[in-house]
C-alpha positions as CSV (number, residue, x, y, z in Angstrom):
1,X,0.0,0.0,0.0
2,X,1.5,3.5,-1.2
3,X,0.8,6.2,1.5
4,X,0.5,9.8,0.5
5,X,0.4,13.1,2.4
6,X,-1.6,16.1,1.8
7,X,-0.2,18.7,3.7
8,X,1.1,21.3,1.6
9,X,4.6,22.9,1.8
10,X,5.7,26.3,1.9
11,X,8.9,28.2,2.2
12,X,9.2,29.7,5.3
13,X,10.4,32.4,3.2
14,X,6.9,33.3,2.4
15,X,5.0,33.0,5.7
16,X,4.4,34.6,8.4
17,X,6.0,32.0,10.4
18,X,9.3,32.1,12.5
19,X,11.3,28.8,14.0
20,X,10.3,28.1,17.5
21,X,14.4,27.6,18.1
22,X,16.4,30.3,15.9
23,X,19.4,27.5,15.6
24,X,17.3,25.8,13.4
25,X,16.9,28.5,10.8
26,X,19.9,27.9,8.5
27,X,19.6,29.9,5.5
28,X,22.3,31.6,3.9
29,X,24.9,29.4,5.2
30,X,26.8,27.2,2.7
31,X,26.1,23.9,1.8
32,X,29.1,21.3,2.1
33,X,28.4,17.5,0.1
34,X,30.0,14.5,2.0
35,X,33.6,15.5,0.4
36,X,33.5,19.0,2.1
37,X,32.6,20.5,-1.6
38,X,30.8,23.7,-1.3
39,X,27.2,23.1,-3.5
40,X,25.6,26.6,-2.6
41,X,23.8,28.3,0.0
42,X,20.2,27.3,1.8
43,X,18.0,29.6,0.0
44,X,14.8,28.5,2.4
45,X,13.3,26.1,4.6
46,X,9.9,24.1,3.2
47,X,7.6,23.9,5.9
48,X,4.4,21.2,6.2
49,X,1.3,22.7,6.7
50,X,0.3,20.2,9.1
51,X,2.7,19.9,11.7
52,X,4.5,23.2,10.8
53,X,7.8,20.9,10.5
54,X,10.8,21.7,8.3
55,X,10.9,18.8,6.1
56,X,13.1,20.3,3.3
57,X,16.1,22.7,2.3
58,X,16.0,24.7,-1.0
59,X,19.6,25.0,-1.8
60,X,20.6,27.8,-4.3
61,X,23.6,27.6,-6.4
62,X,25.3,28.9,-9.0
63,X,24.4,32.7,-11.2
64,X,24.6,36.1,-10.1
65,X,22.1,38.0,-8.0
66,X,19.4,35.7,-7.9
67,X,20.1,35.4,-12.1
68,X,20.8,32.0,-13.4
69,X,20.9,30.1,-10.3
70,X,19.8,26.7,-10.1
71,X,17.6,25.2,-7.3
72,X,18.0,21.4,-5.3
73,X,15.4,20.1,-2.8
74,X,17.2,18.4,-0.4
75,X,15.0,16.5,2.8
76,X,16.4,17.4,5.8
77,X,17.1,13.7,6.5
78,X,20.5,14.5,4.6
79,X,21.7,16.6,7.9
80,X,24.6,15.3,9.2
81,X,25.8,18.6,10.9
82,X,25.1,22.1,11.3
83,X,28.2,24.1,11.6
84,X,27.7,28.1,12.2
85,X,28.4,29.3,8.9
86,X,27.5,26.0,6.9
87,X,25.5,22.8,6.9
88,X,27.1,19.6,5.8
89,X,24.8,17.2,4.2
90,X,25.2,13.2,3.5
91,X,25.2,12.8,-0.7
92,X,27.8,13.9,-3.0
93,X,27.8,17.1,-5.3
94,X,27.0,14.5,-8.3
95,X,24.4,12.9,-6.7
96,X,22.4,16.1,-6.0
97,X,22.9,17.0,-9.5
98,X,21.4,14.3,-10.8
99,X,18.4,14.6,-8.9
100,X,14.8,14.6,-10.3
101,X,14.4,18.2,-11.5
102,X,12.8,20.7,-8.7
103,X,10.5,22.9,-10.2
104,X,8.5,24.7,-7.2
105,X,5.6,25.5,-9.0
106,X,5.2,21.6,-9.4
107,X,6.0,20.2,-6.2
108,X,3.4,17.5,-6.2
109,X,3.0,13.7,-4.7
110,X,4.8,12.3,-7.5
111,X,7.8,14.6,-7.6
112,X,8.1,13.8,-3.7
113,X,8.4,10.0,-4.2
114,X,10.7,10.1,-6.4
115,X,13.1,12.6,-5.2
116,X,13.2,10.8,-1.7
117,X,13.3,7.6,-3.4
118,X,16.4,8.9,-5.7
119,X,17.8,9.5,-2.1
120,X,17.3,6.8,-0.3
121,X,14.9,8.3,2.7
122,X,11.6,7.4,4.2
123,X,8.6,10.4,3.2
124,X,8.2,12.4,6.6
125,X,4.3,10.6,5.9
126,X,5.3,7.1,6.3
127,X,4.3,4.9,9.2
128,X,6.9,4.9,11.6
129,X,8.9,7.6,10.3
130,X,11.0,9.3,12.9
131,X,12.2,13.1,12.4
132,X,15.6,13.4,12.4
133,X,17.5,15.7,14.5
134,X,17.7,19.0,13.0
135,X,20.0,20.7,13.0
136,X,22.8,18.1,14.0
137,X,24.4,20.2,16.8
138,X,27.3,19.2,16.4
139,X,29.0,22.6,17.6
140,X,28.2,22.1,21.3
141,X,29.7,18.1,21.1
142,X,32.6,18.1,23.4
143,X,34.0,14.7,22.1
144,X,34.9,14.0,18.2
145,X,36.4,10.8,16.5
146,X,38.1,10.9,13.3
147,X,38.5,7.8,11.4
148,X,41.3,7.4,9.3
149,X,42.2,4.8,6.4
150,X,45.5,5.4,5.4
151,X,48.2,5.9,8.6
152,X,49.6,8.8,7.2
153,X,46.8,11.1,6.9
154,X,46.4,10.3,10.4
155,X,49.5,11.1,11.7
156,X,49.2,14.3,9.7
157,X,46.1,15.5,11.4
158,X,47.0,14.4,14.7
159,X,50.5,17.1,13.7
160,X,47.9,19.8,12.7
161,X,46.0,19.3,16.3
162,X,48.9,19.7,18.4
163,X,50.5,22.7,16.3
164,X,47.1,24.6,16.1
165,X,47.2,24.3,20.3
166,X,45.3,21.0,21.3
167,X,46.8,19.8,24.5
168,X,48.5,16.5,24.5
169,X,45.5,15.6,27.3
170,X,42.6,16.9,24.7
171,X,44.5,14.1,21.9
172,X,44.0,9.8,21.7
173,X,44.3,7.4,18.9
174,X,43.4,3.9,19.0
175,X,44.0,0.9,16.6
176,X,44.6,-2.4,16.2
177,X,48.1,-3.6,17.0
178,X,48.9,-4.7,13.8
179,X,47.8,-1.5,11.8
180,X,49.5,0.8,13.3
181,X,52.4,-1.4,13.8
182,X,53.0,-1.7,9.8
183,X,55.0,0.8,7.5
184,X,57.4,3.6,9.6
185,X,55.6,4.2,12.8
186,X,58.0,4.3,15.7
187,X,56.9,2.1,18.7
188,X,59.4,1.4,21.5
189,X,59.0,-2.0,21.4
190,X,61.3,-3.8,19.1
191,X,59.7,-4.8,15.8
192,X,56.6,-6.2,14.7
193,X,57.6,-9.7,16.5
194,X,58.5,-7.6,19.8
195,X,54.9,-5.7,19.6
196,X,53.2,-8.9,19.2
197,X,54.3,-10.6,22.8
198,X,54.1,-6.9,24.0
199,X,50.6,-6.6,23.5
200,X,49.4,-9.4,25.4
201,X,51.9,-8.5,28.1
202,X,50.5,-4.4,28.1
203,X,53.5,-2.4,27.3
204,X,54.0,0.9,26.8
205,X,56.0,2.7,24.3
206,X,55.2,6.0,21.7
207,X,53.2,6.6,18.7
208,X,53.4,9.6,16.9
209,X,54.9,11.9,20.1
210,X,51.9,10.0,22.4
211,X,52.6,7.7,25.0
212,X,51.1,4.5,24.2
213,X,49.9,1.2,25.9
214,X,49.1,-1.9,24.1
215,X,46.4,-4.7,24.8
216,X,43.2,-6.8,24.0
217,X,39.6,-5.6,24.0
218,X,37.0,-8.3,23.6
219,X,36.0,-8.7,20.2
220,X,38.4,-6.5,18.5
221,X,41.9,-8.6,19.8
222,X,44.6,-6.4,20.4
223,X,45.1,-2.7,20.0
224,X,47.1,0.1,20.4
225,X,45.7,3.3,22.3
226,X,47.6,6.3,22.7
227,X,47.5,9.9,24.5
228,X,43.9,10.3,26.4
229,X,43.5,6.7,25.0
230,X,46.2,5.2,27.2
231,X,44.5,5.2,30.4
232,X,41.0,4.1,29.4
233,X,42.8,1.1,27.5
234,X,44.5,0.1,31.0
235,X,41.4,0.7,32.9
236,X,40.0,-2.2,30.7
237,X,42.6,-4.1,31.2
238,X,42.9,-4.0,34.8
239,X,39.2,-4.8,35.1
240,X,37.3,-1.7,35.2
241,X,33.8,-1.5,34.1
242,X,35.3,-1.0,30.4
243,X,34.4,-4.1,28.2
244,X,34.6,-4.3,25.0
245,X,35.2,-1.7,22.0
246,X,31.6,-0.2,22.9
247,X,31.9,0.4,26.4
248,X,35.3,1.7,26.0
249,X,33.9,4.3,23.6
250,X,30.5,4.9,25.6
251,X,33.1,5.2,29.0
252,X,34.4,8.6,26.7
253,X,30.6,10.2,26.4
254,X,30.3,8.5,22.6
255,X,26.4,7.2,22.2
256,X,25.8,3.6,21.6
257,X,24.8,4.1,18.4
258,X,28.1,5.8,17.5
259,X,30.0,3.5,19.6
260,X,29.1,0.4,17.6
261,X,30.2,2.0,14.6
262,X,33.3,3.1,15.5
263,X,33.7,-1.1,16.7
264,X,33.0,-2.0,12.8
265,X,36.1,0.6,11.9
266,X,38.5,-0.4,14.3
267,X,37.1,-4.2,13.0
268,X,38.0,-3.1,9.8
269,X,41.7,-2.1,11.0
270,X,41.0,1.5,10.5
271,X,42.5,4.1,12.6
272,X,40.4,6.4,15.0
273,X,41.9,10.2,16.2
274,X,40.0,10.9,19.2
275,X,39.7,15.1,20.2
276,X,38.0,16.7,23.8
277,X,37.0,19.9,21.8
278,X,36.6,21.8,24.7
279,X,34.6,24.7,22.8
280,X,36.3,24.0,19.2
281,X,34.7,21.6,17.9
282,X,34.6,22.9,14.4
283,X,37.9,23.9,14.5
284,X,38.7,20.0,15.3
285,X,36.0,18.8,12.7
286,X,38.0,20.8,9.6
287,X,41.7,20.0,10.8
288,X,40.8,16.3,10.5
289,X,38.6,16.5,7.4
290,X,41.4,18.2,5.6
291,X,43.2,14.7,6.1
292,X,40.9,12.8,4.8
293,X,39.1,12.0,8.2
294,X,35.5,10.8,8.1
295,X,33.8,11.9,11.0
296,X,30.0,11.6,10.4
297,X,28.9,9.5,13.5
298,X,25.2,9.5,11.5
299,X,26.4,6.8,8.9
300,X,28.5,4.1,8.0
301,X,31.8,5.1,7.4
302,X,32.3,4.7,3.3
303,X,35.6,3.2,3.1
């Protein structure tokens, strides 16, 4: 059975209406895809009739003074985080461009099914449909994982951090032994062999300037952490109420939901960069962006 809605939608632009929270009224910042690409700005917020809901952004991009530009509908279900002077959405530039054509003067049943079919997301009218959170605060998170495929980038960001004046304290990386072991990383332990009986036995050594302890979480086998890192790690390993790869994560202030995640990266012998943002969270977001970090705690990491 195909549900459909009738409640009409209007841009806020042309109401009489205001937000009940002003965070939530995001126009004119930019729009960022998934790659940190700039796709335009958020020309207006389409409103329901019904439950007075934002349920879509009109983005704007392209021409000159209002000439020539070219219009996307995007559901607000593509949120991943609101930053102060942009909004950072979950689809790629080419994806959005391919999207069914938005015409507002035809913004029917029809055009709605397909366009949040052609994305992927359950119509706000479904059964069971749950509103997202919107916006994402994400500015006011004091805790931020970056996960990292390739070692270098990694050690790159973690660089950036420390020179742009996070604290060794504020800074923790975590991995599995073997990953981080590989290629030129420095450990005090002796070789790969060395790190290997080390492990099991917790030693400590350096990665990257960070003191670092090794040994097992349940599940995952064993794993380096470092900086901030260290100490949960031995906590776990002395007993604590730490246990396993979630619980070590939800023991930091991560959500479940983002702590099993980050289990299926470190599974998947990626590399997490851990930040306390104290106030900068932004700040911390675009320094490990810049190395190729993906740090949407929303979705599946896309490695």
């Amino acid at each position: 059975m195909t549900m459909t809605t009738t409640a009409a939608l209007r841009p806020l632009g042309q109401t009489h209406l205001t937000l009940a929270n002003p965070d939530e009224d995001i126009r004119n910042r930019k729009v960022l895809d998934s790659n940190g690409e700039e796709i335009g700005t958020v020309d207006d917020l389409l409103i329901d009739d019904d439950e007075k809901k934002v349920r879509f952004i009109q983005v704007a991009s392209g021409g000159f003074l209002g000439l020539g530009e070219t219009k996307f509908l995007l559901p607000v279900d593509a949120i991943v985080r609101v930053e102060r002077a942009s909004v950072r959405i979950c689809r790629t530039r080419d994806r959005i461009i391919g999207a069914p054509r938005y015409d507002p003067t035809l913004l029917d049943q029809d055009y709605l099914d397909r366009l949040y079919g052609y994305y992927g997301f359950a119509p706000f009218w479904s059964a069971g449909y749950a509103y997202p959170p919107f916006p994402y605060a994400a500015v006011d998170r004091p805790f931020i994982v970056g996960v990292f495929e390739d070692r270098d980038q990694a050690e790159k960001a973690l660089n950036e951090l420390r020179r742009a004046g996070f604290r060794e304290e504020q800074l923790g990386v975590l991995a599995r032994g073997e990953k981080v072991s590989e290629g030129e990383v420095a450990l005090e332990a002796a070789g790969k062999d060395a790190l290997a009986g080390a492990v099991l036995g917790g030693a400590a050594g350096a990665v990257w300037g960070l003191a670092v302890v090794a040994g097992l979480i349940p599940g995952i086998g064993p794993v380096l952490a470092a900086g901030a890192l260290a100490a949960v790690l031995t906590s776990a390993a002395t007993g604590a109420a730490v246990v396993g790869t979630v619980g070590f994560f939800i023991g930091l202030g991560v959500p479940e939901s983002e702590a099993r995640q980050h289990e299926r990266d470190l599974r998947a012998g990626r590399i997490l960069i851990t930040v306390r943002t104290e106030g900068r969270y932004d700040e911390a977001a675009e320094i490990l962006q810049r190395h190729a970090a993906f740090t949407d705690p929303r979705l599946a990491t896309p490695y």
